[in-house]
C-alpha positions in Angstrom: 0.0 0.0 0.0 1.1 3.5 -0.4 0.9 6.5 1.3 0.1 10.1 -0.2 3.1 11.7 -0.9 3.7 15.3 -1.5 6.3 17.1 -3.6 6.7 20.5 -3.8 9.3 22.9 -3.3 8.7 24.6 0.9 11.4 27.3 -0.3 8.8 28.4 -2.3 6.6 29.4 0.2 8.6 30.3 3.5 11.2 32.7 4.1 13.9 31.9 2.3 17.7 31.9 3.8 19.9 35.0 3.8 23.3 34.6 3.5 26.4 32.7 5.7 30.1 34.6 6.2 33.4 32.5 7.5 36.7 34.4 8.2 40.1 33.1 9.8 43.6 34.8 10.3 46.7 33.1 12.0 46.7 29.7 10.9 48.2 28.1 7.9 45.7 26.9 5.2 43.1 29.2 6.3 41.2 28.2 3.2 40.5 24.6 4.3 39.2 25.5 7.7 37.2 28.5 5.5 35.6 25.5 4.2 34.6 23.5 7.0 33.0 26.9 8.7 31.1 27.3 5.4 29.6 23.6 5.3 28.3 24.4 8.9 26.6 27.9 7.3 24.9 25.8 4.2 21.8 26.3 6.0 21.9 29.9 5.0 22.4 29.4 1.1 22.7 27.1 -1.2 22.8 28.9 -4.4 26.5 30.0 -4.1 30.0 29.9 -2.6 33.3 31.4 -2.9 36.6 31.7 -0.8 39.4 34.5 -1.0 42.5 34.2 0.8 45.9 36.0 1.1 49.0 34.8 1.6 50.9 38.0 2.2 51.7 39.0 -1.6 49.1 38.0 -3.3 45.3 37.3 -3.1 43.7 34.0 -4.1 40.1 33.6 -4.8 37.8 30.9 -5.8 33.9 31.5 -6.5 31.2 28.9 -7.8 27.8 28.1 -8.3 26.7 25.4 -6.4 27.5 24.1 -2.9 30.8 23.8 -0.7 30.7 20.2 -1.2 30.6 20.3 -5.1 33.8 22.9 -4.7 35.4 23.0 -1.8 36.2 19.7 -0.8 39.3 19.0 -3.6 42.9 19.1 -1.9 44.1 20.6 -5.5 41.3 23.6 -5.3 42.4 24.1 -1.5 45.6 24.1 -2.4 45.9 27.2 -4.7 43.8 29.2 -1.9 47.2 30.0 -0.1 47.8 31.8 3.1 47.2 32.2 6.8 44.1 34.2 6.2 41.1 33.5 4.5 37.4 34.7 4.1 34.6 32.4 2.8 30.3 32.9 2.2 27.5 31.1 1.0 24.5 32.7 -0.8 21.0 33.3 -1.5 20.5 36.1 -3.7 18.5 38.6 -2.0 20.3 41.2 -4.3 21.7 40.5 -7.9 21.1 37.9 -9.9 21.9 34.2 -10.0 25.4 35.2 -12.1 29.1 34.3 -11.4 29.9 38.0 -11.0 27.7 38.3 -8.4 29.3 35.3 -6.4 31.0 36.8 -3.3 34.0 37.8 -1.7 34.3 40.7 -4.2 37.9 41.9 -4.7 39.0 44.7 -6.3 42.4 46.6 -5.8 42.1 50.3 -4.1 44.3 52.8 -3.2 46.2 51.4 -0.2 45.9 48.4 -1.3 43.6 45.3 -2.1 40.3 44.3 -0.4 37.9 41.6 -1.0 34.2 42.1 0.9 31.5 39.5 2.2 28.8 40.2 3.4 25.2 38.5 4.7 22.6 41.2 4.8 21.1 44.1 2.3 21.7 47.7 2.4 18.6 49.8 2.3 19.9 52.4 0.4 22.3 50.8 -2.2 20.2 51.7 -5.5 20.5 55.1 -4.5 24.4 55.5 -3.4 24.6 53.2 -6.9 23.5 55.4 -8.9 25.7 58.6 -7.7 28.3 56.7 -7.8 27.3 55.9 -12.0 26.5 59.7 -12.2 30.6 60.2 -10.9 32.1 57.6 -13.0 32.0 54.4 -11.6 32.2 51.5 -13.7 30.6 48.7 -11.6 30.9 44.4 -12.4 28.0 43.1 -10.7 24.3 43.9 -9.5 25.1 43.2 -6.0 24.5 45.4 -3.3 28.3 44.4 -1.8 30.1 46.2 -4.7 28.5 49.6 -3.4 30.8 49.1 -0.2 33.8 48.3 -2.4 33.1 50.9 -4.5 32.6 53.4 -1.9 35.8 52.4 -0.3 37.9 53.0 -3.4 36.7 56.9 -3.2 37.5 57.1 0.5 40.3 60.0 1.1 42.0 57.5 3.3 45.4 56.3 2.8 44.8 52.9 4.1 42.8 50.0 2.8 41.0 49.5 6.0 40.2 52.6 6.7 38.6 53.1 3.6 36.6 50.5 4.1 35.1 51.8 7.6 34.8 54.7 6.0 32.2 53.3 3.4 30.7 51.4 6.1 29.2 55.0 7.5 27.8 55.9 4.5 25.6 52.3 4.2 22.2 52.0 5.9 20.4 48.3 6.8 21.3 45.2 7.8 24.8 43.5 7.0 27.2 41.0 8.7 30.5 41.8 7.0 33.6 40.0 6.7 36.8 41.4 4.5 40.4 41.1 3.9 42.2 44.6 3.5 45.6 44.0 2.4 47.2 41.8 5.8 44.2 43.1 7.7 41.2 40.6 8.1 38.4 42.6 9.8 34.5 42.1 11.0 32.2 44.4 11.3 28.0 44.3 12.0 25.6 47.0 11.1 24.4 49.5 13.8 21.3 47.5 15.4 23.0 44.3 15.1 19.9 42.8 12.8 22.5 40.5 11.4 24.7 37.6 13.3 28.7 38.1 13.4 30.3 35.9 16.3 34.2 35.8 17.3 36.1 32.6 18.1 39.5 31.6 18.2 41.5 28.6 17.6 45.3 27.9 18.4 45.9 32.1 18.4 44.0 32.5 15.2 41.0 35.1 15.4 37.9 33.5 13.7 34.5 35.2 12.4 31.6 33.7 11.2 27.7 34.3 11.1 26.6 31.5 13.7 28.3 29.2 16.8 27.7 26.5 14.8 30.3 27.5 12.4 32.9 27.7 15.0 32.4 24.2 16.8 32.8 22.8 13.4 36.0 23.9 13.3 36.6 23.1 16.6 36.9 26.8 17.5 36.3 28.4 20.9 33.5 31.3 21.5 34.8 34.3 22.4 32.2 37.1 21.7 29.6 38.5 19.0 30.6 41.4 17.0 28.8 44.2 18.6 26.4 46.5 16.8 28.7 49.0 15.2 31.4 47.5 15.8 34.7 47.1 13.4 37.3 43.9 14.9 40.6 44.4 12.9 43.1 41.6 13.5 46.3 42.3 12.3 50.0 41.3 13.2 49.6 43.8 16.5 46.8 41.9 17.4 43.1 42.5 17.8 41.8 46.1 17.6 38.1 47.2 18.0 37.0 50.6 16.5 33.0 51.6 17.0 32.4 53.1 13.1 28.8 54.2 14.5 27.7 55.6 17.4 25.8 53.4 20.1 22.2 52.4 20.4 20.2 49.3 21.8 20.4 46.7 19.0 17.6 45.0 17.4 18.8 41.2 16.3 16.5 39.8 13.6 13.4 37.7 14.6 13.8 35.4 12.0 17.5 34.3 13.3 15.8 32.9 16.1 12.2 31.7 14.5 14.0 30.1 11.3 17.1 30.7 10.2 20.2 29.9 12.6 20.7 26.4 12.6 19.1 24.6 16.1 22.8 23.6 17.9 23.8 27.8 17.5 24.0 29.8 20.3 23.0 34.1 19.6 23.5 36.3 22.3 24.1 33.7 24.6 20.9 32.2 23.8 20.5 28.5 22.4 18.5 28.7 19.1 17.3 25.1 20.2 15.8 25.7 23.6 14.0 29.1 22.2 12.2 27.2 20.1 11.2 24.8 22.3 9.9 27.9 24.2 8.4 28.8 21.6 6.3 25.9 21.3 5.5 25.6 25.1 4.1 29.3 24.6 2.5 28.1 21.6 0.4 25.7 23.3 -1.0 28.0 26.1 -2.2 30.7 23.4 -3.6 28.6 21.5 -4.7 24.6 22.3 -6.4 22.3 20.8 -8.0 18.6 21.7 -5.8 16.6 19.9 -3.7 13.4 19.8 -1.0 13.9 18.6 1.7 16.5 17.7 3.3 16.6 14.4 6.3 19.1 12.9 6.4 20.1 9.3 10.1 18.6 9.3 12.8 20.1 9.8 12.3 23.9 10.9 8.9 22.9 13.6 11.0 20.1 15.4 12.0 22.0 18.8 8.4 24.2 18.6 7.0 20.8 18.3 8.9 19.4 20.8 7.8 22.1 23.7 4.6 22.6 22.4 4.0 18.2 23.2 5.8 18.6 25.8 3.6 21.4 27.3 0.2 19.8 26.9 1.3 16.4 27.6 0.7 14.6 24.2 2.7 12.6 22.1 5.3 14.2 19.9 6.0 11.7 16.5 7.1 12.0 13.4 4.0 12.1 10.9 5.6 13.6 8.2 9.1 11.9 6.7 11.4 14.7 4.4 13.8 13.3 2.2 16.9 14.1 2.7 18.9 12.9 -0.1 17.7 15.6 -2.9 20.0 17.5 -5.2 20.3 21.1 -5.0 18.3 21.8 -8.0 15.0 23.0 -5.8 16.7 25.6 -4.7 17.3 27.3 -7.8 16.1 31.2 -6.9 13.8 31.0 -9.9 10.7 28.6 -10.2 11.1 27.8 -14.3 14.6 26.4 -12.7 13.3 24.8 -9.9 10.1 23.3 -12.1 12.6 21.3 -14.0 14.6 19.8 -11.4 14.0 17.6 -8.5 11.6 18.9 -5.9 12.1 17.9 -2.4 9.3 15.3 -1.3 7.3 14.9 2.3 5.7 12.0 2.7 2.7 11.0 5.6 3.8 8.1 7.6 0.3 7.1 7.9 1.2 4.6 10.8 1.3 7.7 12.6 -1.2 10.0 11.7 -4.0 7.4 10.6 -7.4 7.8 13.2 -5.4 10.9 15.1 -6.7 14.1 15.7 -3.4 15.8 14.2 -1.9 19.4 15.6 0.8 20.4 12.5 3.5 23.0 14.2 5.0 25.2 11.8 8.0 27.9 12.3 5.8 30.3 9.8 3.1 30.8 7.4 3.8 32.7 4.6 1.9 32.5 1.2 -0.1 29.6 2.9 0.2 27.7 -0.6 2.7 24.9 1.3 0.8 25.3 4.4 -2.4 23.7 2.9 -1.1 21.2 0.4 0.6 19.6 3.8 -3.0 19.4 5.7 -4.4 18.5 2.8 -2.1 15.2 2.6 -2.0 14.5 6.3 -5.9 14.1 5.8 -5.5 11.8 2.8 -3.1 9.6 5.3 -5.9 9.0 7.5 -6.0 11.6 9.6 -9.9 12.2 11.5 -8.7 15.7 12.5 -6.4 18.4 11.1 -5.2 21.4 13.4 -2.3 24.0 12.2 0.0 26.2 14.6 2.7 28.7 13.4 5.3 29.0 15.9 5.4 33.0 15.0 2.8 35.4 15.2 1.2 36.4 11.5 3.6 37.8 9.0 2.0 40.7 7.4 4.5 42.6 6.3 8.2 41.9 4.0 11.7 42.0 4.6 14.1 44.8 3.5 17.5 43.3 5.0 18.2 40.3 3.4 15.4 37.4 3.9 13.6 37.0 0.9 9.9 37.2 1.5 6.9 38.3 -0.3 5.7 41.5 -1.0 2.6 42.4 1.3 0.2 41.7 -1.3 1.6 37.9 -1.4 1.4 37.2 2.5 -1.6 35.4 3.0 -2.0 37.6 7.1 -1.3 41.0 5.5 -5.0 40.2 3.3 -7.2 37.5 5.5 -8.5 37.5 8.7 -8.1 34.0 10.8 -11.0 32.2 10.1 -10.3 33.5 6.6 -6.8 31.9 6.6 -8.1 28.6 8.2 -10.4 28.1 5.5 -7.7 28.3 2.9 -5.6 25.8 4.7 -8.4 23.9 5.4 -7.7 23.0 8.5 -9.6 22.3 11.7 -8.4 25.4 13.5 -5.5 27.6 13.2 -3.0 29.2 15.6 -0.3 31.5 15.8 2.0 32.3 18.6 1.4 36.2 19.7 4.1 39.0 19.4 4.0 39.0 22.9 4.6 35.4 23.3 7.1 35.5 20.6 9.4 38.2 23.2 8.5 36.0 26.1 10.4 33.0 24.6 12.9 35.1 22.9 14.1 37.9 25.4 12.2 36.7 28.8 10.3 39.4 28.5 7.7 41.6 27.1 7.9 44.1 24.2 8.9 47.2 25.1 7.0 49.3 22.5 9.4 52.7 22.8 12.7 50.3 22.0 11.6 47.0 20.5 14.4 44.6 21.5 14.0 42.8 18.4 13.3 43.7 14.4 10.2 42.6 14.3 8.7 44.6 11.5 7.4 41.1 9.5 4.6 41.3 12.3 4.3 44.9 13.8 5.7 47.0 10.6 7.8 49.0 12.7 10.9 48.7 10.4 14.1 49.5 12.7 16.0 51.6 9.9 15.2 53.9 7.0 13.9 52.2 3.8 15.6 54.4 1.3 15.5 52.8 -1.9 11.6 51.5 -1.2 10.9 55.3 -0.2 12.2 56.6 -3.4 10.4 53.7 -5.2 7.3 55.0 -3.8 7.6 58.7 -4.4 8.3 58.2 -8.2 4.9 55.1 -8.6 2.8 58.4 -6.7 4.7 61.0 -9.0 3.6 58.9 -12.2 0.0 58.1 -10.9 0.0 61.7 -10.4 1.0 62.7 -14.0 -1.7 60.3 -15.0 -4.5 61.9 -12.9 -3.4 65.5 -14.4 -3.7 64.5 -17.7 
C-alpha cells in the first residue's frame, strides 16, 4: 500500500535563507578551515560559494555556483587558496542575480591596497548610493548590493585599505554582517542595530568570524564574543583592535534568526537557538490549544516548537511527516522555471502515525499559505480524523528589507485575511499562531517594550528599525507617475 506523498518545493513558500560569512587569520591553510566553517553555514544558502585568501603578496580567490561540497572539498582547489588568512560565504540572492559576478567575496584593488568584501545582509539604500556613484564615474561588475561598499571604499580619502573601508561602512544604511580582507588586515564588522549575526572565536591564536556558533564548533573553535552592533574587529599582526564606526544604540537582532534561520545547535546572544524554540512551542500551546492526539512538525524547521509545544500539553510528539533528505540542490534554484525542471524535495505521511489521530501540525511560519495547505491536505488523505495548524510566529503581514527574501505584502496570505479567513484556505480544523508578545517571552524573557523593540520585528508589527531608502524613493516616483496620469 502507499501513502500520499507530497512534492513541492517549501522554499517556495517560507522565508527563504539569507546569506552565511566565514573568516580566519593566523593559521596556515586558512582556506581549508574556511571551508569546514562554510559547510556548517549551508543552511543559510545554497545557491553560491566562494573563498578569497591572502597569503601576504598576493590574493587568491575561488567563487562557484553550487554548494561547498561540489567545490570546496578538492585538496588541489584548497591548495591554490594560499595563506594564513582567508574569508569564505555562502548565498542566497537577496540582491543581484543568480550570475558568477555576483558570487562573493568581491575583490577589487584600491588605493592602499587590495580588499575583498563578504557580506550577509542588504543595504537599504544601495540603488541610490549606486547610482551617484554611476553619475561620478564608476564602472561597476555586478548587481550586488556588496560592490557599493567596495566601491565606496575606493573613493575614500583615506590612505589605508581598511580605513577606507570603515569609511564606506558609514555611509551604508540596513542590515549587514560583513567579513573582509584589506591588504594583511582581516576585519569584521556588524551594522548598527546588530539585525544580522557576526560571532568571534578563536583557535590555536587564530581570530575566527563567522555568522553562527555553529560554524565555529565545526571547526573546533572556541566562543569568544559577537561582533557588537557598530562595531569594526581588525586583526592584524599587533593583534586585535576594535574601532565603533557608528555611534551606540540598543540593538535589534532579527526575529527570524531565532524563528528560522540559525541552525538549532547555534548559540545568539548567549541564547541557544534550540531551547528558544522549544519555548516557543510551550508558549504556543498555552495561546492557542487544541483537543488533539497527537503533535506533528512540518520537518525540519517545527521540530523543537514541536517538541515544547507536546511537551507542554502532555501529548505525544511523532514524526508524521518523513522529508527526504537525499535531494539535489536543483530545488533551490532562486527562480521557479529552474526549480520546475529539477527535482523537488518530497514529504511524505507516515500514515502509521497519523492514521485515526486528531493531528496538531507545528510550523516555524506561514507565509503565502500555498505549502501550508497542500501539507494538511495530505496529512488528511493519510488517514488523519482531524487536522489542526499552529505557526510557531505570530502572523507575517508585512516583508523583509534586510536580506530574507519574502513576499511583497500583497503575497502574504496575514497581510489580506482574517483568521477564520486563513483557516479556510488551509483547510484545517483550527488555526493558531503564537502572539508578538509570546514571541518576546520566549525570545528575550520578556515583554515588548514598544518605545525600544528589542528585536526587528517589522514582519509582524511593521515598525521597520531603519530607513527604507530605496523602497521610499520607489514609492515617491509610482505616486509621481499616478499623479502625472491623474493631471492628464
Amino acid at each position: 500500500m502507499t501513502f500520499p506523498s507530497l512534492a513541492y518545493d517549501p522554499h517556495s513558500d517560507r522565508p527563504r535563507e539569507e546569506c552565511g560569512v566565514f573568516a580566519v587569520r593566523g593559521l596556515d591553510e586558512a582556506s581549508v578551515l574556511v571551508a569546514f566553517g562554510l559547510h556548517a553555514l549551508q543552511h543559510r544558502g545554497q545557491e553560491a560559494c566562494g573563498v578569497t585568501s591572502y597569503d601576504g603578496v598576493r590574493f587568491h580567490s575561488e567563487r562557484h555556483l553550487g554548494l561547498v561540497g561540489e567545490h570546496f572539498t578538492d585538496p588541489e582547489t584548497l591548495q591554490t587558496l594560499k595563506g594564513h588568512m582567508a574569508i569564505g560565504h555562502v548565498r542566497y540572492s537577496t540582491s543581484g542575480g543568480t550570475v558568477l559576478r555576483n558570487v562573493q567575496p568581491l575583490y577589487a584593488d584600491v588605493r592602499g591596497g587590495g580588499v575583498a568584501v563578504a557580506h550577509n545582509g542588504n543595504l537599504t539604500n544601495s540603488r541610490q548610493l549606486r547610482e551617484e556613484l554611476v553619475s561620478r564615474g564608476a564602472i561597476f561588475q555586478s548587481t550586488s548590493d556588496t560592490e557599493v561598499i567596495i566601491q565606496l571604499a575606493a573613493r575614500s580619502q583615506k590612505t589605508k585599505a581598511a580605513d577606507r573601508l570603515l569609511a564606506a561602512l558609514k555611509q551604508v544604511e540596513g542590515a549587514f554582517a560583513l567579513v573582509a580582507l584589506a591588504n594583511d588586515k582581516l576585519i569584521g564588522a556588524r551594522d548598527p542595530l546588530g539585525i544580522r549575526p557576526l560571532v568571534m572565536g578563536e583557535l590555536d591564536g587564530a581570530v575566527i568570524f563567522a555568522s553562527e556558533t555553529c560554524a565555529l564548533d565545526m571547526i573546533g573553535a572556541t566562543f569568544l564574543r559577537e561582533v557588537a552592533p557598530g562595531e569594526a574587529v581588525i586583526v592584524s599582526d599587533d593583534g586585535v583592535e576594535s574601532r565603533r564606526y557608528a555611534p551606540e544604540q540598543p540593538a535589534r537582532p532579527c526575529a527570524f534568526e531565532y524563528i528560522y534561520f540559525a541552525r538549532p545547535d547555534s548559540v545568539i546572544d548567549g541564547r541557544s537557538v534550540y531551547e528558544t524554540r522549544k519555548r516557543m512551542g510551550a508558549r504556543l500551546a498555552q495561546e492557542a490549544p487544541a483537543d488533539i492526539d497527537v503533535v506533528v512538525p512540518v520537518p525540519d524547521s517545527g521540530m523543537a516548537s514541536a517538541l515544547g509545544f507536546a511537551e507542554e500539553i502532555g501529548k505525544p510528539f511523532d514524526l508524521g511527516i518523513i522529508r527526504s533528505h537525499f535531494v539535489g540542490r536543483t530545488f533551490i534554484q532562486p527562480t521557479q522555471a529552474k526549480r520546475d525542471l529539477g527535482v523537488r524535495r518530497k514529504h511524505a505521511a507516515n500514515a502509521a502515525v497519523l492514521k485515526g489521530k486528531r493531528v496538531l501540525l507545528i510550523d516555524d511560519s506561514i507565509v503565502r499559505g500555498t505549502t501550508s495547505s497542500k501539507i494538511v491536505r495530505m496529512v488528511r488523505e493519510a488517514g488523519a480524523t482531524e487536522v489542526h495548524f499552529r505557526s510557531a510566529c505570530p502572523p507575517i503581514t508585512h516583508p523583509d528589507f534586510y536580506g530574507i527574501d519574502m513576499p511583497m505584502r500583497e503575497e502574504l496570505l496575514a497581510a489580506s485575511h482574517e483568521p477564520e479567513r486563513m483557516r479556510e484556505k488551509l483547510e484545517a480544523d483550527s488555526l493558531g499562531f503564537l502572539s508578538v508578545d509570546g514571541l518576546y517571552w520566549a525570545v528575550c524573557g520578556e515583554a515588548r517594550n514598544d518605545r525600544q523593540p528589542q528585536l526587528a520585528d517589522h514582519y509582524f508589527t511593521g515598525e521597520y528599525p531603519t530607513r527604507l531608502v530605496d523602497r521610499d524613493r520607489d514609492f515617491f516616483a509610482k505616486e509621481q507617475q499616478l499623479s502625472l496620469l491623474v493631471d492628464a
